[in-house]
C-alpha positions, 0 to 999 in steps of 0.5 A: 605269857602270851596275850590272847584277844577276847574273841567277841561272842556271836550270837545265834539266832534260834529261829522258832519253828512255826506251827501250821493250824491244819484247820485253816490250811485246810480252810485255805485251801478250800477257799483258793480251790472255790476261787479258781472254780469262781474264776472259771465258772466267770470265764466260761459265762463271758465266752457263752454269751460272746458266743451266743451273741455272734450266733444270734447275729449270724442267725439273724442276718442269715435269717433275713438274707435268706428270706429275701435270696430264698423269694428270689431263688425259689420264686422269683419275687423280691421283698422290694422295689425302687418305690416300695418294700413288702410289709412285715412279715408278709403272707403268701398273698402279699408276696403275690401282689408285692411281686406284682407291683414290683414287675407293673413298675418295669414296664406295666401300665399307669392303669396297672401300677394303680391296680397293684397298689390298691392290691397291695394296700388292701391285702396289707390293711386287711390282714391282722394275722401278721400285726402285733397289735392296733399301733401296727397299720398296714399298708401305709406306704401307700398312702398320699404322703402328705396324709401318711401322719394322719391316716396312720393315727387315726386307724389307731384308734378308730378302725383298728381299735380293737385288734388288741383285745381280738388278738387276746381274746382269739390269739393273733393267727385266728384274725382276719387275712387277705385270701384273694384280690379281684378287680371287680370294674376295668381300672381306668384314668379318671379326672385329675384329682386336686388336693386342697390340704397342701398349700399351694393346692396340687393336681396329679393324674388320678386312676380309678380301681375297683375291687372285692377281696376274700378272707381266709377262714378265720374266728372272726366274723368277716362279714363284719369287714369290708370286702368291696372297695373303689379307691383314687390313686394319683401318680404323685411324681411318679409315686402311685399313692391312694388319696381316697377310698370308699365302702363299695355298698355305700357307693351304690347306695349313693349312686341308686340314688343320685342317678350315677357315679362321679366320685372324682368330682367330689369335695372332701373336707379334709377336717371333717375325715378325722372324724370317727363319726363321719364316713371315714371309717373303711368298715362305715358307710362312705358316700361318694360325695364326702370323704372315705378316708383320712387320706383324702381332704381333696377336691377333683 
């Protein structure tokens, strides 16, 4: 009888068929669709903005490059020289006078230079359409450089005090603007002019410029602005830089009175300017025998 080997017994694995929940395959399938559609909608809005950044850049570089080339390209002028750059957002009329300075500075004058700057100071000062509020003082480049500081503060809060509520009250392309700049007197060398506030004291050559302007029509009263001017500028290195200024209707009055005009011999102190009370304001009278402006604080 034949042994036979007891064969060991395998065991079958019966795998259990699972049962998929069509309600949450369904579900499933909603929430990858709406995660793809997320992760789109994330790509397309970082792409946007990369692509709205590089616009803006290239438009703003075009912008200003174009500016300057179309001044040039179109009428001959430049939005700076080796002294000076145009102020922001200039008017016709100081594209003028900015040109004009910039072509008295090739080869003009000292008389010439002086105009021009006086020219450039006043269209800047004097127009508010293109300031965005009374922080914003025009023309300050042109100022003696160790005043710059001072002048700048105090037109803040004195004559320029209140182009914040006239730009809410009349919107800001209804303010005052520079039209037209004459020279009233033939610009010419005065004495040296002294300045007292820098330590040791300082002697420049000093030009005398005299001048009216116009405004373009506007909301606001301009008969209630300054439209006459006589100014010192002094050749500060090489710099042509206004150390005083004063009311025109004032000198006058001055001179009627006193028999005559000598207003590079008058001693400013320069403390007393700051104050809104004393002559200082453009727009308030201004004797020749005291100081015009915060810039000055100098004796001729």
């Amino acid at each position: 009888m034949s042994q036979h080997e007891e064969q060991p017994i395998k065991k079958t694995t019966v795998h259990k068929k699972r049962t998929v929940d069509p309600v949450k395959a369904k579900h499933r399938k909603i929430n990858s669709i709406l995660m793809m559609v997320l992760l789109g909608a994330c790509a397309l809005t970082i792409v946007a903005l990369i692509i709205n950044t590089v616009r803006v850049m290239r438009t703003s570089s075009v912008a200003n490059q174009g500016t300057e080339e179309g001044m040039t390209a179109n009428t001959g002028q430049s939005m700076k020289n080796d002294v000076y750059i145009i102020g922001n957002n200039p008017t016709d009329t100081e594209k003028e006078y900015f040109q004009k300075l910039t072509d008295a500075l090739k080869g003009g004058t000292p008389e010439e230079i002086a105009e021009a700057v006086v020219y450039n100071f006043v269209s800047d000062y004097f127009t508010w359409t293109n300031k965005d509020g009374n922080y914003e003082v025009g023309g300050l480049q042109y100022v003696y450089a160790e005043k710059y500081s001072k002048f700048e503060e105090w037109n803040r809060w004195y004559p320029n005090s209140d182009m914040d509520l006239y730009i809410s009250q009349l919107g800001r392309a209804n303010l005052i603007q520079v039209k037209e700049i004459t020279t009233e007197v033939p610009t010419f060398r005065t004495d040296d002019f002294t300045v007292l506030s820098v330590d040791p004291a300082q002697t420049y050559p000093c030009y005398q410029v005299q001048v009216a302007w116009t405004y373009e029509p506007t909301s606001q009263n301009t008969s209630d602005f300054p439209n006459r001017m006589r100014f010192q500028v002094v050749d500060h290195d090489g710099r042509y830089e206004i150390v005083e200024f004063y009311d025109m209707p004032s000198v006058e009055a001055w001179e009627a009175e006193n028999g005559g005009s000598d207003a590079s011999t008058s001693t400013a102190d320069p403390d007393a300017s700051a104050d809104p009370n004393a002559s200082a304001d453009p727009s308030a009278s201004a004797s020749p025998d005291a100081s015009a402006s915060p810039a000055a604080g100098s004796e001729g």
